[in-house]
PDB file of N, CA, C, O and CB in Angstrom:
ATOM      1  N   UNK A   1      -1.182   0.206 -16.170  1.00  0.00           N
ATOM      2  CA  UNK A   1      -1.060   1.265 -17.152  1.00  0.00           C
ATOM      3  C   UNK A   1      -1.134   2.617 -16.459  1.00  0.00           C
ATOM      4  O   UNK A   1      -1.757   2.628 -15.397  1.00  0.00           O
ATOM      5  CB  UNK A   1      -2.151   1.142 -18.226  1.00  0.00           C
ATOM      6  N   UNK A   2      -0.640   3.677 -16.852  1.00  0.00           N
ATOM      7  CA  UNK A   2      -0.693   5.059 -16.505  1.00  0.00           C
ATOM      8  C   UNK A   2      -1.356   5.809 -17.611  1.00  0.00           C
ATOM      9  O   UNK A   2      -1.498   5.670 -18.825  1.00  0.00           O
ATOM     10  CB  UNK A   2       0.677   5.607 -16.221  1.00  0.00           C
ATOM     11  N   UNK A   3      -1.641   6.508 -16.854  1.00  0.00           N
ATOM     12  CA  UNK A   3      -2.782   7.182 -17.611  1.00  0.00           C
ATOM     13  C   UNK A   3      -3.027   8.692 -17.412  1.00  0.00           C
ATOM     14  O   UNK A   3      -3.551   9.012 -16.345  1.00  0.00           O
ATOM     15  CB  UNK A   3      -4.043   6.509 -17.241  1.00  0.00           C
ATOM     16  N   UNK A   4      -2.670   9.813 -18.431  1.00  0.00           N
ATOM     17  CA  UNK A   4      -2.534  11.317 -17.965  1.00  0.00           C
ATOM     18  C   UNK A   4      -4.329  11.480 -18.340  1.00  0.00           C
ATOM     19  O   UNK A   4      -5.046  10.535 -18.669  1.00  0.00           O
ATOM     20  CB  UNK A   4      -1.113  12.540 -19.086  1.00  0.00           C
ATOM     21  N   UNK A   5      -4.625  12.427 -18.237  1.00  0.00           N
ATOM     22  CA  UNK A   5      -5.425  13.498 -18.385  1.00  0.00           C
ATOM     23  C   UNK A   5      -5.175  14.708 -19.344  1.00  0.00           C
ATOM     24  O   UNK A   5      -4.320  15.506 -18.962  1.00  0.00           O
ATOM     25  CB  UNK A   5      -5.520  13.920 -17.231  1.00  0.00           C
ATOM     26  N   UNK A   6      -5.867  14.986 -20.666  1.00  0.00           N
ATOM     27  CA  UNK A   6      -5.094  16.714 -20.675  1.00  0.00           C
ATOM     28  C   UNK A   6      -6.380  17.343 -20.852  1.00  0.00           C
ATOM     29  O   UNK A   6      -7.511  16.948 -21.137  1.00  0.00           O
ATOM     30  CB  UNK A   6      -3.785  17.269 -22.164  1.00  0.00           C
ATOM     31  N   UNK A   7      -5.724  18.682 -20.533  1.00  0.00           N
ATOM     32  CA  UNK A   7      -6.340  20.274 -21.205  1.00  0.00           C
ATOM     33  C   UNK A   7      -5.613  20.950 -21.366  1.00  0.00           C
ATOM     34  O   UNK A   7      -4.404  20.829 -21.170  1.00  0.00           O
ATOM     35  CB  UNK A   7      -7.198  21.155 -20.583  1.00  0.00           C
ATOM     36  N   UNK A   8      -6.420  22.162 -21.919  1.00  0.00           N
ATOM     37  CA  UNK A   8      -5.460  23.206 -21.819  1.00  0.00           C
ATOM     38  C   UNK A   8      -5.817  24.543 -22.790  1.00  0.00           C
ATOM     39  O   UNK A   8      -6.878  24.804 -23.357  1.00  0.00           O
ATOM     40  CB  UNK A   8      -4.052  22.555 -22.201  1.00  0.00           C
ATOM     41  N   UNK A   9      -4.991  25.029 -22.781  1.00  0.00           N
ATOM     42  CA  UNK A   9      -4.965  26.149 -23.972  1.00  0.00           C
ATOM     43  C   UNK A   9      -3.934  25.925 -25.371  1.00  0.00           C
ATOM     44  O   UNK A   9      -2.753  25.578 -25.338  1.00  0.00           O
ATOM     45  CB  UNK A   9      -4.440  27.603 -23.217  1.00  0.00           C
ATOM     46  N   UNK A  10      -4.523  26.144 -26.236  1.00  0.00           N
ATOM     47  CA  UNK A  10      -4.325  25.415 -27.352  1.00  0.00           C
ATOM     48  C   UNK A  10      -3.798  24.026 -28.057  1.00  0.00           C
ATOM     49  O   UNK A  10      -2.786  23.623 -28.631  1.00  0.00           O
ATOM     50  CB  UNK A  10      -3.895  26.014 -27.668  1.00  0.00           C
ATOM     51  N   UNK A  11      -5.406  23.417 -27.572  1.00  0.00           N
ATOM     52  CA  UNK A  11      -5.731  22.078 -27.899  1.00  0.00           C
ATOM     53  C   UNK A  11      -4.594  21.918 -29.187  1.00  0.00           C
ATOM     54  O   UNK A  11      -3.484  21.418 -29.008  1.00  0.00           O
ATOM     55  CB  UNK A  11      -7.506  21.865 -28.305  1.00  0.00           C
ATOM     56  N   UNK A  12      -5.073  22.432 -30.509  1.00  0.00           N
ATOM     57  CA  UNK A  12      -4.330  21.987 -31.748  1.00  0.00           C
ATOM     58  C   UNK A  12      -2.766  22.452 -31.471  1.00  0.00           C
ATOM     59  O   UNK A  12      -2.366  22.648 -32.618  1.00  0.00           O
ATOM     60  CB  UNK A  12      -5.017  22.733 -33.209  1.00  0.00           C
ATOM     61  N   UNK A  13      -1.636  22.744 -30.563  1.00  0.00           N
ATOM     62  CA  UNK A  13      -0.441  22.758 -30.425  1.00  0.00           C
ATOM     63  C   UNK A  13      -0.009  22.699 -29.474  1.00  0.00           C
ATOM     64  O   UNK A  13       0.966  21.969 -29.653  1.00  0.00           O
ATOM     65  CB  UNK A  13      -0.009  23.425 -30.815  1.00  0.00           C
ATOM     66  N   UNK A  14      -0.044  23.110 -27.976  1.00  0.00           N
ATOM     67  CA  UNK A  14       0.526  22.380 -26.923  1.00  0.00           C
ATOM     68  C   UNK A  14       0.420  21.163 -26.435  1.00  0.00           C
ATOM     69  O   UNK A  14       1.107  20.144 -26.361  1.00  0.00           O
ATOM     70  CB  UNK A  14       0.369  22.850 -26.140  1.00  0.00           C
ATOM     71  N   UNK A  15      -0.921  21.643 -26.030  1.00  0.00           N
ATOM     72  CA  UNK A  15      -1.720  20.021 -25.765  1.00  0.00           C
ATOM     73  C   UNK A  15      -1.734  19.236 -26.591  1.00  0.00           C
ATOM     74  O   UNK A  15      -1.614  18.119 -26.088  1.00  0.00           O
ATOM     75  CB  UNK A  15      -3.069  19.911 -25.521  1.00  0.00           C
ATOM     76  N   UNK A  16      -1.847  19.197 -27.988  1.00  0.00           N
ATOM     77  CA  UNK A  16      -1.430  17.491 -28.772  1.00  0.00           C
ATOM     78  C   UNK A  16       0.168  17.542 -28.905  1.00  0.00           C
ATOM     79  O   UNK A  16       0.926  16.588 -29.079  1.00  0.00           O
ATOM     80  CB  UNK A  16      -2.212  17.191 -30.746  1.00  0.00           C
ATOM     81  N   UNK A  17       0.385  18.478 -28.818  1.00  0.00           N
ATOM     82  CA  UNK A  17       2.129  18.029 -28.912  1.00  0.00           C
ATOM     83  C   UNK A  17       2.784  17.625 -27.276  1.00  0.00           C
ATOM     84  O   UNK A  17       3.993  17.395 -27.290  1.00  0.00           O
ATOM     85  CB  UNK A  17       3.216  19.690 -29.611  1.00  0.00           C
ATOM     86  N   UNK A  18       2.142  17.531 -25.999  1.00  0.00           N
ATOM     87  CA  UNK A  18       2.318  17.108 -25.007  1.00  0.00           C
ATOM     88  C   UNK A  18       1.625  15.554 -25.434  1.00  0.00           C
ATOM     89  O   UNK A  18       2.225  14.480 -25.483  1.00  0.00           O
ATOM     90  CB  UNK A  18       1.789  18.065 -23.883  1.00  0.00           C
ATOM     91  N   UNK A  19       0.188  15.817 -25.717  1.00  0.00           N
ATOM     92  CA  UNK A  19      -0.308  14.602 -25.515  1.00  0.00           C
ATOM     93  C   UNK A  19       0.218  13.257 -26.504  1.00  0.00           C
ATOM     94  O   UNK A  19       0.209  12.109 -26.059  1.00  0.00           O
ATOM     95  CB  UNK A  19      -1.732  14.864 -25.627  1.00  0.00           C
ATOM     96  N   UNK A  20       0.599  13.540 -27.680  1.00  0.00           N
ATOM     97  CA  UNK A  20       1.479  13.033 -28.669  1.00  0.00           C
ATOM     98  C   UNK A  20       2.857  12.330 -28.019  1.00  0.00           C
ATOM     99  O   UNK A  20       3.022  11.130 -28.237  1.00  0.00           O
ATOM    100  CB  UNK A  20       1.832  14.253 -29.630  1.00  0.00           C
ATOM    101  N   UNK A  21       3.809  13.033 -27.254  1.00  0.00           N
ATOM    102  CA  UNK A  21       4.933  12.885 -26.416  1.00  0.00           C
ATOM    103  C   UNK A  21       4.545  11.636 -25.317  1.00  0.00           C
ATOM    104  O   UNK A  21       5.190  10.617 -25.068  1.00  0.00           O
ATOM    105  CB  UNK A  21       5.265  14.385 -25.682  1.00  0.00           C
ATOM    106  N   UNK A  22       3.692  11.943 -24.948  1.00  0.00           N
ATOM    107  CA  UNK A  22       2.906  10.980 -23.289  1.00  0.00           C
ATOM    108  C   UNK A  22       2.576   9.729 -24.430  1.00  0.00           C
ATOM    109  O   UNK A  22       2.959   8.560 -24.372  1.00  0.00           O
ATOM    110  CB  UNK A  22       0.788  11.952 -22.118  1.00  0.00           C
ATOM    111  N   UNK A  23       1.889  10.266 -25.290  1.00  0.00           N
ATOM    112  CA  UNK A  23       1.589   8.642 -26.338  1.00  0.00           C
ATOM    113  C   UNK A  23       2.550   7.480 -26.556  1.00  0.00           C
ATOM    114  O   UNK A  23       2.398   6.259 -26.518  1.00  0.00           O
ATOM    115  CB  UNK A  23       1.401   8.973 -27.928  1.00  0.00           C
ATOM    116  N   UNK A  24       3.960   8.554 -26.881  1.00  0.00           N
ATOM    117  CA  UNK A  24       4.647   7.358 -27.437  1.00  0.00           C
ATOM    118  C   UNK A  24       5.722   7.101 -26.087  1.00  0.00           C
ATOM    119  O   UNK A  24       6.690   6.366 -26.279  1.00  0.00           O
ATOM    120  CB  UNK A  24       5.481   7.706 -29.128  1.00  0.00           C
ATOM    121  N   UNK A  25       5.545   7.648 -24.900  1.00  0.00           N
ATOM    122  CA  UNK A  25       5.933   7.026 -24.292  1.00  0.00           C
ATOM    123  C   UNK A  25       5.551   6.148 -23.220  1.00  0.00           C
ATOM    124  O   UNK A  25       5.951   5.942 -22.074  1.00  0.00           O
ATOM    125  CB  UNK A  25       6.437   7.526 -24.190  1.00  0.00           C
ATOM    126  N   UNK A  26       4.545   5.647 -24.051  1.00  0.00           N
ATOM    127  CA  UNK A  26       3.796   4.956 -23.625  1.00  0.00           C
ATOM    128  C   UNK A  26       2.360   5.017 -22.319  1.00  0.00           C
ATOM    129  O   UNK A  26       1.829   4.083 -21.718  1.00  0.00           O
ATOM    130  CB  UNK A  26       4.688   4.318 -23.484  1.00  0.00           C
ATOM    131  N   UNK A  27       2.133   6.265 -22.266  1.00  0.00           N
ATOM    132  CA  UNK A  27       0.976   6.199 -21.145  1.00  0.00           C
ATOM    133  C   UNK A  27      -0.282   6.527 -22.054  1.00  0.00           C
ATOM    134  O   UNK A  27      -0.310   7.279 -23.028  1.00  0.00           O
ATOM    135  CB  UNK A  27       1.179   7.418 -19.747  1.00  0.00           C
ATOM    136  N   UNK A  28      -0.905   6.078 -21.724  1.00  0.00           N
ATOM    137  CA  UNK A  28      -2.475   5.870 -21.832  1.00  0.00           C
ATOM    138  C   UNK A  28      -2.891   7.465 -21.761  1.00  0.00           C
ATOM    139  O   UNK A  28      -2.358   8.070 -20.832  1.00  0.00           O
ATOM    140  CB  UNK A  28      -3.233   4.799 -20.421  1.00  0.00           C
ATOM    141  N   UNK A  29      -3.742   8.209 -22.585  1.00  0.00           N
ATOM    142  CA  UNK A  29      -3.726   9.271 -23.036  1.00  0.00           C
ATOM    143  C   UNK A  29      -5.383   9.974 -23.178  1.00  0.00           C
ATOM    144  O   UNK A  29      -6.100   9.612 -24.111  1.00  0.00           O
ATOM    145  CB  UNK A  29      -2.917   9.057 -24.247  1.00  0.00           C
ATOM    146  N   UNK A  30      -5.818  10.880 -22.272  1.00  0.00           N
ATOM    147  CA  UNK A  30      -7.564  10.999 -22.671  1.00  0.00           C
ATOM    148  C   UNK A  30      -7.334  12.483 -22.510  1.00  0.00           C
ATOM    149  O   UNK A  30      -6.723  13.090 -21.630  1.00  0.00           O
ATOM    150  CB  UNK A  30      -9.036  10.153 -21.459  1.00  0.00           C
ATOM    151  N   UNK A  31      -8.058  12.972 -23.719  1.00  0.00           N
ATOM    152  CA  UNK A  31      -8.284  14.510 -23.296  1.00  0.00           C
ATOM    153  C   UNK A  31      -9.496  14.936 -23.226  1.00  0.00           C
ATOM    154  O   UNK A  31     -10.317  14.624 -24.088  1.00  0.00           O
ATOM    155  CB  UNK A  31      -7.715  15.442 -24.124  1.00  0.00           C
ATOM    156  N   UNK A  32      -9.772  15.646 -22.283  1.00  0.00           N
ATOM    157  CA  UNK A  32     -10.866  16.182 -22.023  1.00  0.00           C
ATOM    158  C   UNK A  32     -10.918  17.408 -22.498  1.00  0.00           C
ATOM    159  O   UNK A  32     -10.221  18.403 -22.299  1.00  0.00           O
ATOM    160  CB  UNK A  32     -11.125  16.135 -20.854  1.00  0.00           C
ATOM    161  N   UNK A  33     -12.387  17.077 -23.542  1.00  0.00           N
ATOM    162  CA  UNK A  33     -12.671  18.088 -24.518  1.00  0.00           C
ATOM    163  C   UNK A  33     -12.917  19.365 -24.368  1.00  0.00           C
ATOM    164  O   UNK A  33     -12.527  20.262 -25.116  1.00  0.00           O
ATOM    165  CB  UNK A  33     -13.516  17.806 -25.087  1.00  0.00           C
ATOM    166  N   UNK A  34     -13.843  19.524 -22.989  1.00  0.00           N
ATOM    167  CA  UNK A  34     -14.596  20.533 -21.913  1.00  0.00           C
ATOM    168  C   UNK A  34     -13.595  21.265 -21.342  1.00  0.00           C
ATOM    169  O   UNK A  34     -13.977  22.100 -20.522  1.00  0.00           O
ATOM    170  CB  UNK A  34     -15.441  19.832 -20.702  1.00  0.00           C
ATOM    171  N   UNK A  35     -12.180  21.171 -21.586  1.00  0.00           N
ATOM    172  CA  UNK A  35     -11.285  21.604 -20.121  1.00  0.00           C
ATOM    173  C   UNK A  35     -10.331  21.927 -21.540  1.00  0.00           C
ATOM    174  O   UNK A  35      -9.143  21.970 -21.221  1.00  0.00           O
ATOM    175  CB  UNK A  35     -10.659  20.121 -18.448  1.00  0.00           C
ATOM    176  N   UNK A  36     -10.531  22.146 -22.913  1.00  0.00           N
ATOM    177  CA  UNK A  36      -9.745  22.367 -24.016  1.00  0.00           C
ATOM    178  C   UNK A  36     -10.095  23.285 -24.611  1.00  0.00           C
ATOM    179  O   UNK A  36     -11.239  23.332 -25.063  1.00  0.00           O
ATOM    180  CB  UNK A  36      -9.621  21.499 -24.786  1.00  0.00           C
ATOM    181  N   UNK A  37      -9.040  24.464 -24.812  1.00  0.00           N
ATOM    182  CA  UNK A  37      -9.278  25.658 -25.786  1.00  0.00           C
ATOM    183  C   UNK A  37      -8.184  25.732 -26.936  1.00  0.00           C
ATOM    184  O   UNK A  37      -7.223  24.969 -27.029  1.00  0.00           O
ATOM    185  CB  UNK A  37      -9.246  27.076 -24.946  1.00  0.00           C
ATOM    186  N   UNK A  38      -8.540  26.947 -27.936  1.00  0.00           N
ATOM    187  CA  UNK A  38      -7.733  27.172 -28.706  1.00  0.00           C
ATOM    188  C   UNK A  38      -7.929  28.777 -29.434  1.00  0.00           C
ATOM    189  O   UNK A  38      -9.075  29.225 -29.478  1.00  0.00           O
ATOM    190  CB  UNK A  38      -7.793  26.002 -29.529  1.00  0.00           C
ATOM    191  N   UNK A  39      -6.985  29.459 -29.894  1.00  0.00           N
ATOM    192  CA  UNK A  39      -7.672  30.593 -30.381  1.00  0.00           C
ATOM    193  C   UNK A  39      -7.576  30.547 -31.705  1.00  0.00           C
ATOM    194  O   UNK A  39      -7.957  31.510 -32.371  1.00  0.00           O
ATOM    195  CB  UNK A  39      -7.225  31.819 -29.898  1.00  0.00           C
ATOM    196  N   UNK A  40      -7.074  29.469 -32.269  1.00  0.00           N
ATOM    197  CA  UNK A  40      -7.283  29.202 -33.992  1.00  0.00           C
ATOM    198  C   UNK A  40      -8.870  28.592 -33.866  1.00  0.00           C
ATOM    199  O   UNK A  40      -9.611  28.206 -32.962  1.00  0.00           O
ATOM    200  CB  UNK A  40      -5.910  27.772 -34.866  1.00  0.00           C
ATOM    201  N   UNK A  41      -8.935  28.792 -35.751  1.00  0.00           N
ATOM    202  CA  UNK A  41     -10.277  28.407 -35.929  1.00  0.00           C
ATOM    203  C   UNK A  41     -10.413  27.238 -35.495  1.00  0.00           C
ATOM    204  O   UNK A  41      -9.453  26.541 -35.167  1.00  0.00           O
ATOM    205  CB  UNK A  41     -10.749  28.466 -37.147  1.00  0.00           C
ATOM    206  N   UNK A  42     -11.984  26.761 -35.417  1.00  0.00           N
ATOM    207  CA  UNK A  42     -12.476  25.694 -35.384  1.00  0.00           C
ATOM    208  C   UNK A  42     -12.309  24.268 -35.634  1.00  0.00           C
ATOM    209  O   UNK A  42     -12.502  23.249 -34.970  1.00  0.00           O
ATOM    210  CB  UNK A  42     -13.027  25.928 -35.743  1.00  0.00           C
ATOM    211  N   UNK A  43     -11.832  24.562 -36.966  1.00  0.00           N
ATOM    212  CA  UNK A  43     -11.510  23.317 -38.049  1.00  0.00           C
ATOM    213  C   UNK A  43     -10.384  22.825 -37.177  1.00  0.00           C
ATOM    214  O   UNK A  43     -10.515  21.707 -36.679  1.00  0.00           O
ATOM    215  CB  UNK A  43     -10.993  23.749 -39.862  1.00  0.00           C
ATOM    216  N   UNK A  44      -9.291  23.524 -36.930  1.00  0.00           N
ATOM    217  CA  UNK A  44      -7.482  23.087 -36.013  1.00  0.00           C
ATOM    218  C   UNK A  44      -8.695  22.205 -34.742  1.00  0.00           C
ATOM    219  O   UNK A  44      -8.677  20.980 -34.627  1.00  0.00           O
ATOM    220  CB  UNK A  44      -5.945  25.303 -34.942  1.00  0.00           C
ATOM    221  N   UNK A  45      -9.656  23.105 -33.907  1.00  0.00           N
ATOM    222  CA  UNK A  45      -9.512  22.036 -33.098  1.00  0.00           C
ATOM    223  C   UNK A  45     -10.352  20.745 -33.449  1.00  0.00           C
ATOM    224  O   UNK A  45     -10.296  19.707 -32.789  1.00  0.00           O
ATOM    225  CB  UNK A  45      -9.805  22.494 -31.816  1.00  0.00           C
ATOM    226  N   UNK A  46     -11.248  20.961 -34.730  1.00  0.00           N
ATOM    227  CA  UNK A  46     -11.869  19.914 -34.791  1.00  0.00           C
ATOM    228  C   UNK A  46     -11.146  18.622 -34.981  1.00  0.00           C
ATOM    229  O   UNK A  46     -11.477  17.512 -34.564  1.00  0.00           O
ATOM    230  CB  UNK A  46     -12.683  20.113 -35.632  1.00  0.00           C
ATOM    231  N   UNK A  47     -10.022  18.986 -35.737  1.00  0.00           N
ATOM    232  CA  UNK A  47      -8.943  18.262 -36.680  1.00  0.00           C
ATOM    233  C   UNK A  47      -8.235  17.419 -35.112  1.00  0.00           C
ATOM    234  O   UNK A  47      -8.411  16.224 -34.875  1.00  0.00           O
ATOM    235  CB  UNK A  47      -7.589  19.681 -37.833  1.00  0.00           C
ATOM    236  N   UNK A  48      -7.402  18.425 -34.157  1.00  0.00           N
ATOM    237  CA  UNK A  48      -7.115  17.787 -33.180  1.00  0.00           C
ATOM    238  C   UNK A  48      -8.010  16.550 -32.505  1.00  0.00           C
ATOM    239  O   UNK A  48      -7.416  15.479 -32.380  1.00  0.00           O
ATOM    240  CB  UNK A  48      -6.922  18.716 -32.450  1.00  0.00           C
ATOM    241  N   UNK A  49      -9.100  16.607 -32.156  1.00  0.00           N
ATOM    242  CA  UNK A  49      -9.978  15.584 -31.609  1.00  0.00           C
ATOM    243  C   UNK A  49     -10.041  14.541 -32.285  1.00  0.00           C
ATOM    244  O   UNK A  49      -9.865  13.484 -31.678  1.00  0.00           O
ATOM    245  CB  UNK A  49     -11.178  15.933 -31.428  1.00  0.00           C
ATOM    246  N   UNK A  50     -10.295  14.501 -33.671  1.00  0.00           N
ATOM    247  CA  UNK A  50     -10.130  13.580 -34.768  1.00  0.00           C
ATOM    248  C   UNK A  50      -8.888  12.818 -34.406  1.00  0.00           C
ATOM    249  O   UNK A  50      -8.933  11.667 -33.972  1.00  0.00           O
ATOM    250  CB  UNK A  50     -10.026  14.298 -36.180  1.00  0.00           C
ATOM    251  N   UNK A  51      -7.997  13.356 -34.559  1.00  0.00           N
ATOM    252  CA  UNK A  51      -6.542  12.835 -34.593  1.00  0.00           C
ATOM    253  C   UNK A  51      -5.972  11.749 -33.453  1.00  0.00           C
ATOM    254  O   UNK A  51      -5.340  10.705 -33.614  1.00  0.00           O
ATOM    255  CB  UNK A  51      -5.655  14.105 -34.481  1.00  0.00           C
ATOM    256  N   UNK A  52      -6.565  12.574 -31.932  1.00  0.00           N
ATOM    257  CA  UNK A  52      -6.574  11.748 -30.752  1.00  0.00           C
ATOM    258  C   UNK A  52      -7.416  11.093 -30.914  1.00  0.00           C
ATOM    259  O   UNK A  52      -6.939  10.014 -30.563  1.00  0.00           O
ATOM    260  CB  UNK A  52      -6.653  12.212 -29.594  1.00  0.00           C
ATOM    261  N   UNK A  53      -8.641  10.859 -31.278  1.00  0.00           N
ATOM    262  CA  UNK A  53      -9.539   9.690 -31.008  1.00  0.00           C
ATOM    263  C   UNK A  53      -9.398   8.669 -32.105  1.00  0.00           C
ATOM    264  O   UNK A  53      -9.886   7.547 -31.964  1.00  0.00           O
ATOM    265  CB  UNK A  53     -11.034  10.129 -30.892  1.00  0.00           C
ATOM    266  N   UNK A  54      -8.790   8.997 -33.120  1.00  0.00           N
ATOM    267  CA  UNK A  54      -7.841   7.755 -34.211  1.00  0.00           C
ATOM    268  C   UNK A  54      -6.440   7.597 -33.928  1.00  0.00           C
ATOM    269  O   UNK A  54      -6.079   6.567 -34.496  1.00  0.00           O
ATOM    270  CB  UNK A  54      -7.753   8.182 -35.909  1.00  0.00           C
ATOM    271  N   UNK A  55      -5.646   8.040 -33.422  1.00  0.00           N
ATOM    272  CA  UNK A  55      -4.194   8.072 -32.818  1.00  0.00           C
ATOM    273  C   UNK A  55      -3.852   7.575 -31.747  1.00  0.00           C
ATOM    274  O   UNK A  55      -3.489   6.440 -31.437  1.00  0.00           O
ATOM    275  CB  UNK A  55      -3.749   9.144 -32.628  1.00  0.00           C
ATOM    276  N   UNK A  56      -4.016   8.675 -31.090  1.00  0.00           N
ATOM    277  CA  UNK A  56      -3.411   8.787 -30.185  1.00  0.00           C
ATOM    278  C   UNK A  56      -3.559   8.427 -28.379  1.00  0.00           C
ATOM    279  O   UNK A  56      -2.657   8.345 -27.545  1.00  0.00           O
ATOM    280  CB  UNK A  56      -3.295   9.762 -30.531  1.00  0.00           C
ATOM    281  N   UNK A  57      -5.186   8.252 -28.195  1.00  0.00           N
ATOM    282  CA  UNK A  57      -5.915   8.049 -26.980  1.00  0.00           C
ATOM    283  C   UNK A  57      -7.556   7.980 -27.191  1.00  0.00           C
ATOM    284  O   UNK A  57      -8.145   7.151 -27.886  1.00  0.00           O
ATOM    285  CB  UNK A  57      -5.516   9.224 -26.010  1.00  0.00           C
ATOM    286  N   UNK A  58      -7.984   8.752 -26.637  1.00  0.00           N
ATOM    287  CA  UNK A  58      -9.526   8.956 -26.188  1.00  0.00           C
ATOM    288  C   UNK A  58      -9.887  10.410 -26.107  1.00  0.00           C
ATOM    289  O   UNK A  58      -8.797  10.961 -26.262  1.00  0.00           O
ATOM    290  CB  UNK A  58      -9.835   8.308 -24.713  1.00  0.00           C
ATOM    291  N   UNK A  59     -10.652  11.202 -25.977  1.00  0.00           N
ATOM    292  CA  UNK A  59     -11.674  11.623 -26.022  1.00  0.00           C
ATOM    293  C   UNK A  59     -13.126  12.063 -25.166  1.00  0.00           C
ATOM    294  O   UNK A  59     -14.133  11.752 -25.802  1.00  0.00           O
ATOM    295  CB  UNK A  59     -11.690  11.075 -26.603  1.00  0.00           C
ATOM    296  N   UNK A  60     -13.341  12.594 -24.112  1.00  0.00           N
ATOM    297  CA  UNK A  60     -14.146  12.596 -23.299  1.00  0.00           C
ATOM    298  C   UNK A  60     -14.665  13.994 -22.670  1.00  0.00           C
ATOM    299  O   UNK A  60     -14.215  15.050 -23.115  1.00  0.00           O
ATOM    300  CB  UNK A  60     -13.661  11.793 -22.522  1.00  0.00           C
ATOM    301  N   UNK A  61     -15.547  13.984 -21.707  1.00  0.00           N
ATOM    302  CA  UNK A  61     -15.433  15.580 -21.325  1.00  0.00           C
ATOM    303  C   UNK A  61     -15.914  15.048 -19.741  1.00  0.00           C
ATOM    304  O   UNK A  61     -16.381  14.023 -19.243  1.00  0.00           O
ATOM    305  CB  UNK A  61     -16.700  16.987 -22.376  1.00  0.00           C
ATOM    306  N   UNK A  62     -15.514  16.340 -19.317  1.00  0.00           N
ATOM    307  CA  UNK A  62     -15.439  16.255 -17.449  1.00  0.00           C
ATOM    308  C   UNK A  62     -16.586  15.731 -16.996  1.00  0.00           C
ATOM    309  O   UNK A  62     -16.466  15.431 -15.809  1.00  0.00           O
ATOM    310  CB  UNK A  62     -15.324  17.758 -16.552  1.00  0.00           C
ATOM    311  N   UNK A  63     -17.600  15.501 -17.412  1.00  0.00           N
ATOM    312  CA  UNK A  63     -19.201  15.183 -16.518  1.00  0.00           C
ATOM    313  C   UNK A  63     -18.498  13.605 -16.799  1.00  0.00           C
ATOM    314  O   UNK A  63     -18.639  12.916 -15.789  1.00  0.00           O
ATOM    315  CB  UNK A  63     -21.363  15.751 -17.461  1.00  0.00           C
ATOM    316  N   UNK A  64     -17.752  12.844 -17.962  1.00  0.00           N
ATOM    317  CA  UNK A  64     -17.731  11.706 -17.729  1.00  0.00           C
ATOM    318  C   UNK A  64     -17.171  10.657 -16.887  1.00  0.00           C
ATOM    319  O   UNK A  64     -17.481   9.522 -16.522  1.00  0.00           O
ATOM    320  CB  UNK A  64     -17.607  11.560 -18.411  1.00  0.00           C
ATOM    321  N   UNK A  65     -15.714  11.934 -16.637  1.00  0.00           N
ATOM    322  CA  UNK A  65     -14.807  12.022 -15.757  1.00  0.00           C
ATOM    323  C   UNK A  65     -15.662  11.747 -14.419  1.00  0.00           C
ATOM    324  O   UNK A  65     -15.678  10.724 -13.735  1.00  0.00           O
ATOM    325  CB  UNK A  65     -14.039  13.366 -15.879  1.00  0.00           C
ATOM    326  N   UNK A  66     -16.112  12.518 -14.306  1.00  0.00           N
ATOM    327  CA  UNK A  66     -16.165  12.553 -12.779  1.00  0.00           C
ATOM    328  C   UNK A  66     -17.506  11.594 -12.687  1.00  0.00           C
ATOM    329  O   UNK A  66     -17.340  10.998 -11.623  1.00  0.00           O
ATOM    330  CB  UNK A  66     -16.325  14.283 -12.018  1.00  0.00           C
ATOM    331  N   UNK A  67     -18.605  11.195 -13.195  1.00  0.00           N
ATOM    332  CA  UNK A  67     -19.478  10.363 -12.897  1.00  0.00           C
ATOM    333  C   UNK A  67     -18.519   9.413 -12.655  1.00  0.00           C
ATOM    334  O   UNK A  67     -18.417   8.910 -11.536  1.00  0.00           O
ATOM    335  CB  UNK A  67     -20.540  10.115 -13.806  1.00  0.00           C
ATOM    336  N   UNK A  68     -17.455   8.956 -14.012  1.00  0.00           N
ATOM    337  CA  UNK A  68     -16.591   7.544 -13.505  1.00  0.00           C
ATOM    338  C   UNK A  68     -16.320   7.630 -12.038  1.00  0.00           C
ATOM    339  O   UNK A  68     -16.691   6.829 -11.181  1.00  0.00           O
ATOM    340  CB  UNK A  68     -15.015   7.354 -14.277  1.00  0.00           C
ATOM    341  N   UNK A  69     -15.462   8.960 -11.838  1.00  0.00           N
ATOM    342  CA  UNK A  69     -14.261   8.562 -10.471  1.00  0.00           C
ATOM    343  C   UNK A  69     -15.570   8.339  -9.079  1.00  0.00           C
ATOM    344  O   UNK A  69     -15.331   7.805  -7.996  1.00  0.00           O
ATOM    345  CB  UNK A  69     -12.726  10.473  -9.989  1.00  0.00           C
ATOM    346  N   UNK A  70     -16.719   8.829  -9.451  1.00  0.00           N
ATOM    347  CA  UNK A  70     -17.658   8.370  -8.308  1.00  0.00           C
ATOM    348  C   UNK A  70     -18.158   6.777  -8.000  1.00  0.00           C
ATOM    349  O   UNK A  70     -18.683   6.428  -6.942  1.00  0.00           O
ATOM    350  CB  UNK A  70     -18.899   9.135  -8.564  1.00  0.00           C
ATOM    351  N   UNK A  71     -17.905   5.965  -9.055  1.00  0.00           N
ATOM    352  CA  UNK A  71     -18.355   4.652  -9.150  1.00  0.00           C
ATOM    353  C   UNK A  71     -16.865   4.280  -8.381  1.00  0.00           C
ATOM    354  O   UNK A  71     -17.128   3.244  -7.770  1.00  0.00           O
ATOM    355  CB  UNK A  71     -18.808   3.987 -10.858  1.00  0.00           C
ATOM    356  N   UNK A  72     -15.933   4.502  -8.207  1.00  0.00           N
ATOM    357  CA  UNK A  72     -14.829   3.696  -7.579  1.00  0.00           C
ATOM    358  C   UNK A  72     -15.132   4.038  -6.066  1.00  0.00           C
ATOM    359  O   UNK A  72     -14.431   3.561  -5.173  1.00  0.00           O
ATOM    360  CB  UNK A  72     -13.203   4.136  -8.119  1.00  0.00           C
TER     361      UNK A  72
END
């Protein structure tokens, strides 16, 4: 499986509309919450996280990231 990573600047429209795209073409999909902004309210990005963690992928933030990549 392949597997992206996202962040970015505006979680509720670039980044889910990238990460949405990577979904259905099939790669394995985690965004990291910590490394995600937006300058709409709150609710857009709360709504985004919701959406990926019932949709579209996963959900995580960088301390989890990187504790993982140290166990390999």
């Amino acid at each position: 499986m392949r597997t992206i990573l996202f962040g970015g600047v505006n979680i509720d429209q670039c980044v889910m509309c990238t990460l949405q795209d990577a979904n259905f073409l099939g790669y394995g999909c985690v965004l990291v919450d910590d490394c995600s902004a937006t300058t709409s309210p709150d609710y857009c990005r709360q709504a985004t996280l919701f959406n990926v963690k019932k949709c579209f992928g996963f959900v995580t933030g960088s301390a989890q990231i990187m504790a993982a990549l140290r166990t390999l």
